[in-house]
C-alpha positions as CSV (number, residue, x, y, z in Angstrom):
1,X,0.0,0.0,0.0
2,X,2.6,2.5,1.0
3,X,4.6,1.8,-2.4
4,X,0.7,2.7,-4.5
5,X,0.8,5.6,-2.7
6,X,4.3,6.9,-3.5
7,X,3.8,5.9,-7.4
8,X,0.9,7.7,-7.7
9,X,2.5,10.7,-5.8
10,X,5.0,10.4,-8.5
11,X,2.9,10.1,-11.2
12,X,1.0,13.0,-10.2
13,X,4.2,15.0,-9.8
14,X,5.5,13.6,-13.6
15,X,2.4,14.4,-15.0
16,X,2.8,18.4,-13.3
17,X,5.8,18.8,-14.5
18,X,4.8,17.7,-18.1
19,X,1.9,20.1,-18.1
20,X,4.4,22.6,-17.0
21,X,6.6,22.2,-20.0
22,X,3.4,21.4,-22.5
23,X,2.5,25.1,-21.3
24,X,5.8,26.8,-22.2
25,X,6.1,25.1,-25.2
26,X,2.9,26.4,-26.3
27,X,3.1,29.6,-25.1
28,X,4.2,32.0,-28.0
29,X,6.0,35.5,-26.8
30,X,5.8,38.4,-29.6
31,X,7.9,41.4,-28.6
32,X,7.1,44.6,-29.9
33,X,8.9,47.9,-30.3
34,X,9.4,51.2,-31.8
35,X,12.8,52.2,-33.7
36,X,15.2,53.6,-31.2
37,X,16.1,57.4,-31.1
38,X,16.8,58.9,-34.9
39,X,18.6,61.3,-36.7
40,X,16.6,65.0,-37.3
41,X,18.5,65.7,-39.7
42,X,15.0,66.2,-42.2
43,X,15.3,63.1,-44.3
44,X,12.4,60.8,-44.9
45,X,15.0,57.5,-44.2
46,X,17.4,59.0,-41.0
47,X,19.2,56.6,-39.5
48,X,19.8,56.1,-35.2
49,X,21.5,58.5,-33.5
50,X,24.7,57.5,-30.9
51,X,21.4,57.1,-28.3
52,X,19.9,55.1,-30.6
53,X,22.8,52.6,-31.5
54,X,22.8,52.1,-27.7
55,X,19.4,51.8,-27.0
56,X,19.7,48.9,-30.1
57,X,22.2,47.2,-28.0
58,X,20.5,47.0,-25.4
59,X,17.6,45.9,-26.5
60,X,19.6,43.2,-28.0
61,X,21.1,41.9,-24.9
62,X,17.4,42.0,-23.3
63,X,15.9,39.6,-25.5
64,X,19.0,37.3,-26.5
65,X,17.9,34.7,-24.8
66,X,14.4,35.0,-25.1
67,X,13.9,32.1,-27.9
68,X,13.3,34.7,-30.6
69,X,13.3,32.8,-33.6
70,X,12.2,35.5,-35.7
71,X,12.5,39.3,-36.5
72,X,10.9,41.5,-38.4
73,X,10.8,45.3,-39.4
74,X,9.8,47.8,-42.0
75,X,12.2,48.7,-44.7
76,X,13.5,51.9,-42.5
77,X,17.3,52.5,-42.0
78,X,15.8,53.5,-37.8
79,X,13.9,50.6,-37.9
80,X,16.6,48.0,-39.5
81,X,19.4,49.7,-37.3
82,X,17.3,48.7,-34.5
83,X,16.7,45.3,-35.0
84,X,20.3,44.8,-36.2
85,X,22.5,43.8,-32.7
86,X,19.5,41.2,-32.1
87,X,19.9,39.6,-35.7
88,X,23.3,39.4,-35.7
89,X,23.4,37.9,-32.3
90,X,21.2,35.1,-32.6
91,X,22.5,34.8,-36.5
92,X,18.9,35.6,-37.9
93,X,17.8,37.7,-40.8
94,X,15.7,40.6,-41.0
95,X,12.3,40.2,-42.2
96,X,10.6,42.6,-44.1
97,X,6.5,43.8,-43.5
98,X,4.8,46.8,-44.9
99,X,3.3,49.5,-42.0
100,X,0.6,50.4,-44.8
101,X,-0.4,47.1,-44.6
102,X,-0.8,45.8,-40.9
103,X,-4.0,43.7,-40.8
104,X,-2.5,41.7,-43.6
105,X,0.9,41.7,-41.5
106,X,-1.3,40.5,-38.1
107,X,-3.0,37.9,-39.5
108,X,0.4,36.5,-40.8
109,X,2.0,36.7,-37.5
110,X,-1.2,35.0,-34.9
111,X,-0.2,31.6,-37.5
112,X,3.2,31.7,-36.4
113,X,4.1,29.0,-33.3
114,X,7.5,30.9,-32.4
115,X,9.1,33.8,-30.8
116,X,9.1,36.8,-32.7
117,X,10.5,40.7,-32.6
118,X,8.5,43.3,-34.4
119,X,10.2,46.2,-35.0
120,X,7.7,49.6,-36.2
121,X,7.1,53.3,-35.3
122,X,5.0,55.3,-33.2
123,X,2.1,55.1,-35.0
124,X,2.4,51.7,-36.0
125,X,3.5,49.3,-32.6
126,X,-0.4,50.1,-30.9
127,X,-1.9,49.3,-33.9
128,X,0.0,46.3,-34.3
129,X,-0.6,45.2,-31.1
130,X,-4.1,46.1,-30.7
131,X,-4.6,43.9,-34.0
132,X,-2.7,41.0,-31.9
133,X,-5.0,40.9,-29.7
134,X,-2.9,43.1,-27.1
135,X,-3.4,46.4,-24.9
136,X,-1.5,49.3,-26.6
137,X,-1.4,51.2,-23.7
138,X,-1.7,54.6,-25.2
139,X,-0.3,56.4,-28.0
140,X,4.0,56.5,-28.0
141,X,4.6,60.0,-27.8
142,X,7.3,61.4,-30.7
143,X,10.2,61.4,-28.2
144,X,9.2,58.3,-26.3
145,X,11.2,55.1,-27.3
146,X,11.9,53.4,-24.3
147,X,8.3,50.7,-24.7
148,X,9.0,47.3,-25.1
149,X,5.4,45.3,-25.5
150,X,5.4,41.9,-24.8
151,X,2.1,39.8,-25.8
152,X,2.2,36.2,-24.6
153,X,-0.1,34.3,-26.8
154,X,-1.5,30.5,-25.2
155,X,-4.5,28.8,-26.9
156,X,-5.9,32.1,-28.5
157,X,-5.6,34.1,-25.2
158,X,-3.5,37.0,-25.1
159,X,-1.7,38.5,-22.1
160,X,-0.1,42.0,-22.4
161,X,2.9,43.3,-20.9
162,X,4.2,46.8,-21.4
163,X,8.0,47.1,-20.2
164,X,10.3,50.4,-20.2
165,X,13.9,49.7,-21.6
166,X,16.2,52.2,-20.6
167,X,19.2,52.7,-23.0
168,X,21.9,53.0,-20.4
């Protein structure tokens, strides 16, 4: 009787564990952000300023080890130079989407069953994550790039997750 009891204590315990790991396996993370700090130097294409370059870094050392699997951006030097450290980290190219275009774009990404980065602009991230199924929290205000969305995605549910990166 005792040895039933402690096999079905560890069965119970296996079968916990299992769920556990079923869950995180399942659970798919998008991260969302705007470009990092640009050039005003009146072009319609600047690239990131020193700021910038930083605040790219650091983003890139935030999510390397996050299981991102993919990463995508608009055709934007600010945008690309963003997303750059994190591609070249993890050894992963740059995936193009059109910002005109965004419903199209969502409905591409809820198929996807892995860990993404999105990189947009101000008046593209809410959207995008509103379309996602996520809480934009607000506008981003033209000086404010320090937002760092995170929707996790688990059997059509969506929790949201707004995070301030700070470039130093």
């Amino acid at each position: 009787m005792k040895y039933l009891i402690i096999t079905i204590g560890l069965l119970l315990l296996c079968s916990t564990v299992n769920a556990e790991d079923t869950l995180k396996d399942q659970t798919v993370t998008i991260y969302l952000v705007r470009h990092a700090e640009k050039q005003t130097d009146d072009t319609k294409n600047p690239s990131l300023t020193q700021q910038g370059q930083q605040r790219a870094k650091k983003l890139a050392q935030t999510l390397k080890l996050k299981n991102i699997k993919r990463i995508f951006s608009t055709q934007y030097k600010r945008t690309i130079q963003t997303a750059l450290p994190l591609a070249k980290q993890l050894k992963i190219d740059i995936e193009f989407y059109d910002p005109g275009k965004l419903l199209l774009f969502a409905n591409e990404i809820t198929t996807l069953k892995e860990n993404i980065l999105i990189v947009g602009h101000s008046n593209t991230t809410p959207v995008l994550v509103e379309l996602l199924g996520g809480k934009p929290f607000g506008k981003i205000k033209e000086n404010e790039y320090d937002r760092l969305y995170v929707l996790e995605k688990y059997h059509g549910e969506v929790e949201s997750k707004l995070l301030k990166t700070n470039h130093q």
